[in-house]
Phi, psi and omega in degrees: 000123183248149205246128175250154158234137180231158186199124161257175230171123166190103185074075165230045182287053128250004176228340195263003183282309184290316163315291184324319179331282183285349169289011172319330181267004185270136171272009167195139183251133171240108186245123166274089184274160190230079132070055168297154168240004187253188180294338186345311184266345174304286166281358151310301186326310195295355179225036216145124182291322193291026135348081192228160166256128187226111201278140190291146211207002184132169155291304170324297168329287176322283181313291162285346111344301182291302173329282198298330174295358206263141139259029219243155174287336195225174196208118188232135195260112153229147182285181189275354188261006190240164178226152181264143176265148137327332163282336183260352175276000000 
């Protein structure tokens, strides 16, 4: 069972190195950025292929998007501003 992790994202270079941080048990990270105006994506890049740019349009929009980028059976949605505990990983 492969597991994605997705994070949408926008102007989060001060959170998203650290999130990524913890998504180590993920077999795949997907950040969806919406037209960042800071390093996001940039420092994204150092943990994940899965970059992509999305211009933001809603949330729903934003979501099913970043989804469909995922190839994974199951998909755990987290922000750049939380972090997975060790209990939860």
């Amino acid at each position: 069972m492969k597991i994605s992790a997705k994070i949408n994202v926008f102007n989060e270079e001060s959170n998203v190195a650290a999130v990524c941080d913890t998504l180590d048990w993920a077999d795949e990270i997907v950040i969806a950025d919406s037209d960042s105006t800071d390093r996001t994506a940039e420092i994204a890049r150092d943990y994940t292929d899965k970059v992509f740019n999305h211009p933001f349009k809603g949330y729903k929009d934003k979501h099913q998007f970043s989804d469909s980028m995922t190839s994974g059976d199951w998909i755990f949605w987290i922000d750049a501003d939380e972090r997975v505990t060790p209990e939860l990983k």
